[in-house]
VEXDRENDO-134007 format. One record per residue (C-alpha): x, y, z. Coordinates in steps of 0.5 Angstrom, whole numbers, padded with zeros to 4 digits, always signed. Example, Ala and Ser with C-alpha at 12.3 -4.5 7.8 and 13.67 -1.06 7.14 Angstrom:
<rs>
+0025-0009+0016+0027-0002+0014
</rs>
This chain:
<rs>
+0053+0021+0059+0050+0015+0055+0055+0009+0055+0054+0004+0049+0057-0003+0047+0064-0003+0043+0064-0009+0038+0070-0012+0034+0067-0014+0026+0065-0021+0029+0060-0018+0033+0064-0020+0040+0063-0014+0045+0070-0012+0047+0068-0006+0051+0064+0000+0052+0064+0007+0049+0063+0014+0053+0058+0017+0049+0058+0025+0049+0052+0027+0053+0051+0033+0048+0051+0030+0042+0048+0024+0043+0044+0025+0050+0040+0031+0048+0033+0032+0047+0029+0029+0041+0026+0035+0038+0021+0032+0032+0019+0039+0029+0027+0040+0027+0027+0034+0025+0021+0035+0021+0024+0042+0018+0031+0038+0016+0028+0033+0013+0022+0037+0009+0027+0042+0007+0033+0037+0004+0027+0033+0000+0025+0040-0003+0032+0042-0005+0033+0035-0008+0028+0036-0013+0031+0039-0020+0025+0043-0022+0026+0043-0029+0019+0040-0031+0016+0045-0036+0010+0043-0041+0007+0048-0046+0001+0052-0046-0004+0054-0052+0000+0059-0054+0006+0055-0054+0005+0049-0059+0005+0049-0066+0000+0050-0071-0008+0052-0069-0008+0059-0072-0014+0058-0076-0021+0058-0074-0022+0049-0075-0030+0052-0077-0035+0058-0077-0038+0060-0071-0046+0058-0072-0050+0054-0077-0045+0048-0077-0049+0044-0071-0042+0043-0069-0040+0047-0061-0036+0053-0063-0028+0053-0062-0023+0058-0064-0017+0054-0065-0014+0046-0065-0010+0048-0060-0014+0049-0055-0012+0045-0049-0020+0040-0050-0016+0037-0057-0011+0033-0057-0005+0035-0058-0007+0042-0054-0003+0046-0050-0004+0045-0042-0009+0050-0038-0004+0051-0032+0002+0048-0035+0008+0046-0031+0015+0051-0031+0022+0051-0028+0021+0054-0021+0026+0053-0014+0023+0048-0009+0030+0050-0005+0029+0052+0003+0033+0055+0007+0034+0052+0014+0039+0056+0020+0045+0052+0022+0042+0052+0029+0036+0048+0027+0041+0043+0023+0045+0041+0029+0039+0041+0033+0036+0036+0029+0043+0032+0027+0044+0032+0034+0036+0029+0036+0037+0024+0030+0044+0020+0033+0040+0021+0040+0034+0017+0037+0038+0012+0035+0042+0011+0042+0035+0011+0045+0032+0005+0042+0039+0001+0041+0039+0003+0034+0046+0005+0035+0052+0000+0033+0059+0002+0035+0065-0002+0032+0072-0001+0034+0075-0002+0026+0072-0004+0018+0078-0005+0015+0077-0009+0009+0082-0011+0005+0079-0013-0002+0071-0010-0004+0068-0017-0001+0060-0017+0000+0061-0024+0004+0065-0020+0009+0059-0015+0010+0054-0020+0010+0057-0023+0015+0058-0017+0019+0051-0016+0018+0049-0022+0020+0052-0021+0028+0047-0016+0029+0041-0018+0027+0041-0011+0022+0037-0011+0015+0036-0005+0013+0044-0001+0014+0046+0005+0014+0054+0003+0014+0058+0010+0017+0066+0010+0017+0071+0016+0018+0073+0017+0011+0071+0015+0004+0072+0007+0004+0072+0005-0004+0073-0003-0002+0067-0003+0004+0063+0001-0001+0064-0004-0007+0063-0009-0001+0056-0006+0000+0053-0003-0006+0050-0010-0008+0047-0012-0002+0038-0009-0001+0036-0005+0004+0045-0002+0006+0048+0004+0004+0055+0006+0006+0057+0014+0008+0063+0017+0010+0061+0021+0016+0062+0028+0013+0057+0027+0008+0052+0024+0014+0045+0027+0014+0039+0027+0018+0035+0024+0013+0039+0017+0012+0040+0017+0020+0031+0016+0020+0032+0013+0014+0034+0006+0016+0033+0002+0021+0040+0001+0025+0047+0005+0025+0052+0001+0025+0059+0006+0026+0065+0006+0027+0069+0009+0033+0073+0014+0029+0067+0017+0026+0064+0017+0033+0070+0021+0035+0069+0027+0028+0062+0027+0030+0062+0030+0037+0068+0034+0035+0064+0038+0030+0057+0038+0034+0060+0037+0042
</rs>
């Protein structure tokens, strides 16, 4: 089983961490890492785009000019997409970029994703973030212990006081762990989590 470092908010190592080998010891499979993170920026798009076609736009009901004699090239309306105000040839409409993906290649990835942070010693785990006020200096400092940039902050519940901490400060997001995903997982560079969160992650997938 993978065993990782547990630190206190100052970054002191306090102990370590037995990690589930099911969950966090697991093979990387990059083809269903692939299709989790195809799918989910699919089904983010809102496809409601739409553009008009010739048939669509005002006016251009009647020939501009004759067909022959007006050294000009023939047209048979000014709403054809070559003018300027024209419809489009193949113009844009509503559709669902949604893509189904099953449960089995879900967990498979969001296994393969927390397995890949653990192996490239991405992974921080912290024993507690309590923060009793919203205070960016706390975060910062947190930051700072470990070397980390670019942040995905995960805690056990919604956390309004770490959230405002960290909303402010480039390059870090915070995230309850219920609402965790593969893309933000590969996203950033380092995870920094807290052991309750560790605990509801191999729950669900162990």
């Amino acid at each position: 089983m993978p065993n990782v470092g547990l630190f206190n908010k100052e970054g002191q190592k306090i102990g370590e961490l037995e990690l589930s080998d099911k969950v966090f010891g697991a093979k990387v499979n990059q083809y269903a890492l692939h299709q989790v993170i195809v799918a989910q920026l699919a089904n983010k798009r809102q496809g409601t785009q739409s553009a008009r076609t010739r048939s669509e736009v005002s006016g251009g009901g009647a020939k501009p000019w004759r067909q022959k004699g007006t050294g000009r090239a023939r047209q048979g309306s000014i709403r054809a997409p070559q003018w300027i105000h024209g419809g489009m040839v193949f113009a844009v409409k509503p559709r669902n970029y949604r893509i189904s993906v099953p449960k089995s290649v879900k967990r498979l990835a969001m296994k393969s994703a927390l397995s890949s942070k653990v192996e490239e010693n991405e992974m921080v785990v912290l024993d507690n973030l309590e923060v009793d006020v919203p205070k960016t200096k706390k975060i910062l400092k947190l930051l700072e212990a470990f070397n980390a940039k670019k942040t995905l902050i995960v805690t056990a519940e919604s956390n309004q006081n770490v959230y405002k901490s960290a909303r402010n400060i480039q390059g870090v997001s915070t995230i309850p762990v219920n609402n965790l995903n593969v893309y933000d997982l590969l996203k950033f560079e380092k995870l920094i989590i807290t052991k309750d969160a560790v605990s509801k992650i191999e729950e669900v997938y162990a």
